[in-house]
N, C-alpha and C positions, 0 to 999 in steps of 0.2 A: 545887686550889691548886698554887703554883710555888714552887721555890725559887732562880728565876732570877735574875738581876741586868740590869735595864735602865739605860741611858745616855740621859735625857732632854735632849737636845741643843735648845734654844730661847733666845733671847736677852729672850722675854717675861715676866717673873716669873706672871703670871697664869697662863699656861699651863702653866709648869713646875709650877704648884701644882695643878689641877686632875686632870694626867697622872699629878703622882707620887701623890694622893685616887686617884685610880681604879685604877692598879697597884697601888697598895699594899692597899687592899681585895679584889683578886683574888690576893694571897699573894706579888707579887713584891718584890723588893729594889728600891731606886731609886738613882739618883747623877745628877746634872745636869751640865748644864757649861750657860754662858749664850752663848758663843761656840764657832767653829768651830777656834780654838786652846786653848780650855779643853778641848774635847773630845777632841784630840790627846793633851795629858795627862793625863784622863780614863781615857781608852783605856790608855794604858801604865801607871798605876798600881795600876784598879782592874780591868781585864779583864773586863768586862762579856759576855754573852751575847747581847743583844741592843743594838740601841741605835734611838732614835728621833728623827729627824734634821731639822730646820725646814732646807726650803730657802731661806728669804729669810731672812738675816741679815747684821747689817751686819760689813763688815774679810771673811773669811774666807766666803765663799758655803756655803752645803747640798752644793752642785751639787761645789766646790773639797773641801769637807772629805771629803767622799764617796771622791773621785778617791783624796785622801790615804791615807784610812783602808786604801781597796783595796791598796795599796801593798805592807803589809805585815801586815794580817789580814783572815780569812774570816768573820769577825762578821757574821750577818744585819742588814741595814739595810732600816728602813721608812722613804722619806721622808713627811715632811708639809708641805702645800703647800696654800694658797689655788685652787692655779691647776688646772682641766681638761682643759687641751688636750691632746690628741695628743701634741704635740712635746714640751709640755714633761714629761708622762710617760716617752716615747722620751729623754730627754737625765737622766731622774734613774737609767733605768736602764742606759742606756750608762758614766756615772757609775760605776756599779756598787751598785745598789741591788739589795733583794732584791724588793721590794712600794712603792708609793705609794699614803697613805691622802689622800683629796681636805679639808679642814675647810669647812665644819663636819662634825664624822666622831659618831658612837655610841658607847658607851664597850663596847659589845658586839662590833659591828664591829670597832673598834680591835682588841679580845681575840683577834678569832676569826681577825685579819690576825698578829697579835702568836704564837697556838699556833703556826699555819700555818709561818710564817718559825721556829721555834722547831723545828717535828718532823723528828727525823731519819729516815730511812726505817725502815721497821717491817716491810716486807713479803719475801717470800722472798730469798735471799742470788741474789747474781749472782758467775757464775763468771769469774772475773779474763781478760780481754783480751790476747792478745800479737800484733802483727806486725811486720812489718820496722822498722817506725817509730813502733809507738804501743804502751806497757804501760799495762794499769787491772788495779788490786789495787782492788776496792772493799771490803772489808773491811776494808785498812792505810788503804785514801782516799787510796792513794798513784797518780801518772800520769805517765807519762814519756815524752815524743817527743823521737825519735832519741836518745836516752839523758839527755836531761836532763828534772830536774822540773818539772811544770806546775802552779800553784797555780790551784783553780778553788775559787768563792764558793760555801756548801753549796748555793742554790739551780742552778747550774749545774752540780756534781756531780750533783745529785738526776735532774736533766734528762737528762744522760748517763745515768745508770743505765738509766732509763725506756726509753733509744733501745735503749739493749745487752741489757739484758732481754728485749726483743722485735727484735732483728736479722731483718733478711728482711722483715717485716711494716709495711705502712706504719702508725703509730699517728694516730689524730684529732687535729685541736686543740683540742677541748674535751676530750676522754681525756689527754692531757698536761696537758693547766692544772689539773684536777682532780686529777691523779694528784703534781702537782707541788707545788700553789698551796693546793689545797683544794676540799670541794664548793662552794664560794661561787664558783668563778670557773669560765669555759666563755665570755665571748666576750672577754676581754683578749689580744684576737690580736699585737695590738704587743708584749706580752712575749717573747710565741714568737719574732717578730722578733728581738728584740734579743739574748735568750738564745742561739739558736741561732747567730747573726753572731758572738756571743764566743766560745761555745763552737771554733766555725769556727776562729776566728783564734787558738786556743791548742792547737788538738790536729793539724789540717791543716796539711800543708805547704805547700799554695796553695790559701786559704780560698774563693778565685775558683772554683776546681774542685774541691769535695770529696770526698775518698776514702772518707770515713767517714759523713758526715752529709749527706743527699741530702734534697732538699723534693719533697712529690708534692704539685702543683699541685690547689687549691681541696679538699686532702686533710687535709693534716698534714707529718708528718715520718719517714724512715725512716733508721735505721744498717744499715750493709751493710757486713760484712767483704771488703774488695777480694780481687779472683783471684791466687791464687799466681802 
C-alpha cells in the first residue's frame, strides 16, 4: 500500500471516478482537477506526487499542461491517451512526461506504470561527477553546467545516474529501460530517444556534439568523462 498523493487530471467525470476506485483501493490519496488549469492549481495547492494526465482535453491541452507543469516541478507524469502512434508518444514525452499509458489500460498495468514512475533509485550510491563544466551530486540531486543549476525530471535524473554508474561501458537499451522504467519495458526505444535528446540539451554544451553522453549504434548508450 501507498501513501502517496495522485493528481487525476481528466475532464470526463466517469473516468475520474473509476481512476480515483482503483487508486484509492491500492492505498493512494486522490485529488482531481477536470481541466488543464484546474490542474495548474491543483499542482500549487495540494503538491501531489504523482499525477495522471488526459492528453485530449478541451481549452488547455495534456500535451500544454504538461509543458506547464515542467516549468517549474519535477512531479512524475503518466500521460493518458486514446491514441498509439509513435509520434504522438514521441510529443507527450518531449512534453516532458515521465511514461504514457495507451486506454483502454488494466488497472494492474496502470499500478505497475504508476510504482515504476513512483521509485526512486534504491541501488548502490554513485559518486558525485565534477569537470570543467558539468557538477552531479547525486545524493543532494543537485547539477550544475558551467556553474549554473540544471533541473532534470526524476526520470531523466534516474537515466543519468544509470550512464554515470557505468562510465566507460556502453550500456543496452533494454538494460536502461529496465533499469529506468521497469521490468515491464525492454523495446520502448523511442523513450531512450527522447530522454537522452533532453538530457543532451540540459547538460552538453553543444548537444549536436556530445561531451558526455555518446550513442553506440544498434547498441545503446555510453557516458564517457571527456580527456583532460
Amino acid at each position: 500500500m501507498s501513501s502517496a498523493t495522485v493528481l487525476i487530471v481528466d475532464d470526463e467525470p466517469q473516468i475520474r471516478r473509476v481512476l480515483r476506485k482503483t487508486l484509492t483501493s491500492h492505498g493512494y490519496a486522490v485529488v482531481e482537477a477536470k481541466s488543464g488549469d484546474d490542474a495548474l492549481e491543483r499542482l500549487r495547492s495540494e503538491h501531489p506526487d504523482l499525477i495522471l494526465l488526459d492528453v485530449n482535453m478541451p481549452g488547455l491541452s495534456g500535451l500544454e499542461t504538461c509543458r506547464e507543469i515542467r516549468r517549474t516541478s519535477e512531479v512524475p507524469i503518466i500521460m493518458l491517451t486514446v491514441r498509439n502512434a509513435e509520434q504522438d508518444k514521441v510529443q507527450a514525452l518531449d512534453a516532458g512526461a515521465d511514461d504514457y499509458v495507451v486506454k483502454p489500460f488494466g488497472a494492474e498495468e496502470l499500478m505497475a506504470r504508476i510504482r515504476a514512475a513512483l521509485r526512486r533509485a534504491t541501488s548502490e550510491s554513485v559518486e558525485p561527477f565534477v569537470s570543467d563544466d558539468l557538477t552531479i551530486d547525486f545524493e543532494k540531486r543537485a547539477i550544475s553546467v558551467r556553474g549554473k543549476p540544471v533541473r532534470l525530471t526524476p526520470k531523466e535524473f534516474e537515466l543519468l545516474r544509470q550512464l554515470v554508474a557505468n562510465a566507460g561501458n556502453a550500456i543496452g537499451h533494454r538494460r536502461l529501460l529496465q533499469a529506468v522504467w521497469g521490468p515491464d519495458y525492454g523495446d520502448e526505444t523511442e523513450y531512450l530517444r527522447v530522454f537522452i535528446n533532453q538530457l543532451r540539451k540540459k547538460i552538453e554544451v553543444d548537444p549536436a556534439h556530445p561531451r558526455y553522453i555518446h550513442t553506440e549504434p544498434w547498441i545503446g548508450y555510453r557516458f564517457e568523462s571527456p580527456a583532460k
